[in-house]
C-alpha positions as MATLAB code, in Angstrom:
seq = 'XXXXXXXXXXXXXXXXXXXXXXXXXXXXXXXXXXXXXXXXXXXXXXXXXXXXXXXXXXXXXXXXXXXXXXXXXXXXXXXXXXXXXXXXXXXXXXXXXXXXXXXXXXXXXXXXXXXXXXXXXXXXXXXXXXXXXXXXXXXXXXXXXXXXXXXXXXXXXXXXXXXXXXXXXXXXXXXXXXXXXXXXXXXXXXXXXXXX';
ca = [
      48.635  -74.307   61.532;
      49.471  -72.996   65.018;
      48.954  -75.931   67.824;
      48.019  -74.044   70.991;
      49.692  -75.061   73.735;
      47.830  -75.684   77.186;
      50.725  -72.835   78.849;
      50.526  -70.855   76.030;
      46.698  -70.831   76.385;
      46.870  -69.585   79.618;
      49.219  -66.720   79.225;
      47.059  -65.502   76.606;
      44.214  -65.699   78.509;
      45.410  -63.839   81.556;
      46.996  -61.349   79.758;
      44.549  -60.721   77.755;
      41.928  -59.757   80.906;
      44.672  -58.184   82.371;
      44.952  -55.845   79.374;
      41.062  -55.645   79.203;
      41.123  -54.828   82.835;
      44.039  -52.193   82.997;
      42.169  -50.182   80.188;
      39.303  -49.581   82.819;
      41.261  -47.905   85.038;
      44.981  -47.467   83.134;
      46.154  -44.860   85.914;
      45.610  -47.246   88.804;
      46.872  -50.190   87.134;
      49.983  -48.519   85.965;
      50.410  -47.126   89.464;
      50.178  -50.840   90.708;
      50.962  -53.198   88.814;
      53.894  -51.788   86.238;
      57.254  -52.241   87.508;
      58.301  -49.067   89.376;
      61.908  -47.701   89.919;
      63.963  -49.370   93.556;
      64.251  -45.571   94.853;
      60.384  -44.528   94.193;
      57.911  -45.231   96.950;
      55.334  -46.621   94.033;
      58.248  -49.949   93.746;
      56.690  -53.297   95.188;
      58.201  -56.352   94.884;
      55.157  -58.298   93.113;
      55.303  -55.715   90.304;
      58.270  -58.018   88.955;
      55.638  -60.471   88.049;
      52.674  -58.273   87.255;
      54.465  -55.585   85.316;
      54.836  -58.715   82.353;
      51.057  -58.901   82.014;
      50.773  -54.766   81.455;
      50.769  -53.580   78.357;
      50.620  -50.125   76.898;
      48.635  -50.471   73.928;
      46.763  -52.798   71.506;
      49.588  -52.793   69.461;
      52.051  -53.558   72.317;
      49.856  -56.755   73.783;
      49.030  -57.598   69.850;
      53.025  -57.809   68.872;
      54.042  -60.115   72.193;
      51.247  -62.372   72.043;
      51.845  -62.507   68.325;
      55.283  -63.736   69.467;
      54.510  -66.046   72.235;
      52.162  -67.618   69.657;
      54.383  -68.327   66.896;
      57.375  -68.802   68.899;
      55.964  -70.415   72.524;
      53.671  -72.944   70.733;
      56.556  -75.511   69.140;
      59.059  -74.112   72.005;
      56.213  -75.678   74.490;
      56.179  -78.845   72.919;
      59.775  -79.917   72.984;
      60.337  -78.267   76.566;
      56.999  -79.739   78.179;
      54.494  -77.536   80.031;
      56.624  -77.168   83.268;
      60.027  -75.479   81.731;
      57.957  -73.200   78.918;
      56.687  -71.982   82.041;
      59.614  -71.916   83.853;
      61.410  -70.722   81.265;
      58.917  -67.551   80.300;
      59.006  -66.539   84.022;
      62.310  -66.657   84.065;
      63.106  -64.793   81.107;
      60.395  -62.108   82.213;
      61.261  -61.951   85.592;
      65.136  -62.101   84.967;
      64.838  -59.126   82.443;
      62.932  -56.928   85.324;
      65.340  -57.259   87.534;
      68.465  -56.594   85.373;
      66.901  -53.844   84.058;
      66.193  -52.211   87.892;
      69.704  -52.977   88.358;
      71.083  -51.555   85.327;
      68.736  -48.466   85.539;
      69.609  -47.670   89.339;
      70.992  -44.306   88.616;
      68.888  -43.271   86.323;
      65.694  -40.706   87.449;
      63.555  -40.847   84.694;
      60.497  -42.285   86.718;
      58.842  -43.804   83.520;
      57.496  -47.711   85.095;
      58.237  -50.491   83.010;
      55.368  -52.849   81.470;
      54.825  -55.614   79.369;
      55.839  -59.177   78.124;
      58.328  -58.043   75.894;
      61.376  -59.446   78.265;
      59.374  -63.083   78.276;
      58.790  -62.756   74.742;
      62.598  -61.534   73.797;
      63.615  -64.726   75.723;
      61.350  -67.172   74.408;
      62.059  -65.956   70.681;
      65.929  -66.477   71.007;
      65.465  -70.000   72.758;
      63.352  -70.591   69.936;
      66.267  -70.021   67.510;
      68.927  -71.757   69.204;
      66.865  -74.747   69.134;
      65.618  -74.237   65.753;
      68.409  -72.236   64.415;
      68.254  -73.056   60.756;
      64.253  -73.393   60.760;
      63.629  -70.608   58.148;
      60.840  -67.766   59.391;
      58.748  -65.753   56.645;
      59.047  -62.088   57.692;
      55.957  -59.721   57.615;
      57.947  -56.463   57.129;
      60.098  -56.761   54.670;
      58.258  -60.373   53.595;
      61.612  -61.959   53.154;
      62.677  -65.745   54.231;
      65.242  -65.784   57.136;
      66.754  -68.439   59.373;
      65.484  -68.009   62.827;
      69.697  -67.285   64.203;
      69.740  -64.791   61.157;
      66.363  -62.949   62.820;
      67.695  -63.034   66.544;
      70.999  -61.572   65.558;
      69.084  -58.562   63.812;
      67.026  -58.014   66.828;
      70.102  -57.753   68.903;
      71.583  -55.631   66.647;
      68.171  -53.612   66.125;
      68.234  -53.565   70.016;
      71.599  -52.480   71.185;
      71.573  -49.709   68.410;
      68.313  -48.437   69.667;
      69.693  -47.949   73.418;
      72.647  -46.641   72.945;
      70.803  -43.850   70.758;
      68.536  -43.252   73.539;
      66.016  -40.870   71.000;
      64.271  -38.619   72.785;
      60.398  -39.758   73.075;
      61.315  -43.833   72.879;
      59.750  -45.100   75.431;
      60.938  -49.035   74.850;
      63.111  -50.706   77.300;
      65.593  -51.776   74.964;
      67.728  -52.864   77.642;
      65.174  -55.020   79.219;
      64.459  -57.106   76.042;
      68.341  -57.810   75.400;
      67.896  -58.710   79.284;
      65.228  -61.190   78.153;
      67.232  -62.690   75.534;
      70.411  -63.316   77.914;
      68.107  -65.653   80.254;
      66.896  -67.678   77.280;
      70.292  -68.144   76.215;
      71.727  -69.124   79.601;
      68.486  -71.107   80.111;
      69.257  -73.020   77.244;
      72.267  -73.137   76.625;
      74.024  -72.936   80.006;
      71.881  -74.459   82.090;
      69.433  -77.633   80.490;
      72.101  -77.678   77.320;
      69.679  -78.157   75.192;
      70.914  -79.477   71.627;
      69.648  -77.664   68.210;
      67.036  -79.640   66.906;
      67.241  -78.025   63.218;
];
């Protein structure tokens, strides 16, 4: 049974009517609120907080808010309200800005969206909390130790982006972005001990 969380609660909720309210208009939300390219005159800095509460699809907003559910609910209770929070903007905003950096030279115009940075770094501060707490895959349904999952995604990931196949659309970058700020969150900066 999932205990929801009074932050996780309210990043549900506001994603959730921002998703509703994107779909009414997607072209004029995307053109506002995703996270534009430094060089294009559609870039504002507030996008690097709005862009995490875009998402592209039911099945984009359904997988992070899967996450942040499963993940953000027991990470929320041994953080406390405040550094969840500060730790989900951090990872979200962090991940934004590394990936503008990173993606300076390239021209491909395509504006970034979604919670997937956030939810990248929440995940992996889950598992270096909770390391050896074992998680019951969906796809395969296998049994794996949370530092067993987070090393998969990084290797699912890094192999994605450096294949850079034609019609992906992810920001692979941007979610291993994500999961450096939980780490140095975590690790580097409250040194927070595993718990399991």
């Amino acid at each position: 049974m999932i205990n929801l969380t009074p932050t996780i609660r309210i990043l549900l909720i506001l994603n959730i009517i921002a998703f509703i309210g994107s779909q009414m208009d997607e072209k004029y939300a995307i053109i506002h609120f995703a996270l534009w390219d430094f060089k294009t005159e559609l870039f504002q800095p507030y996008q690097l907080l709005t862009y995490m509460f875009m998402h592209a699809g039911f099945m984009h907003i359904f997988s992070n808010m899967l996450g942040l559910l499963f993940f953000g609910s027991i990470l929320e209770q041994v953080l406390g309200q405040n550094r969840f929070l500060l730790l989900y903007l951090v990872c979200g905003l962090g991940s934004g800005i590394l990936s503008l950096i990173v993606d300076y030279m390239n021209m491909d115009g395509i504006p970034m969206l979604g919670a997937s940075g956030a939810v990248f770094g929440i995940v992996t501060s889950f598992a270096l909390i909770f390391p050896n707490m074992p998680l019951q895959m969906l796809f395969p349904p296998i049994s794996l130790k949370a530092k067993y999952m987070v090393l998969l995604y990084i290797v699912f990931e890094v192999g994605l982006m450096m294949q850079s196949l034609p019609g992906d659309n992810i920001a692979h970058g941007a979610h291993l972005a994500g999961m450096l700020f939980g780490f140095i969150m975590i690790k580097l900066i409250w040194r927070i001990p595993k718990r399991y």
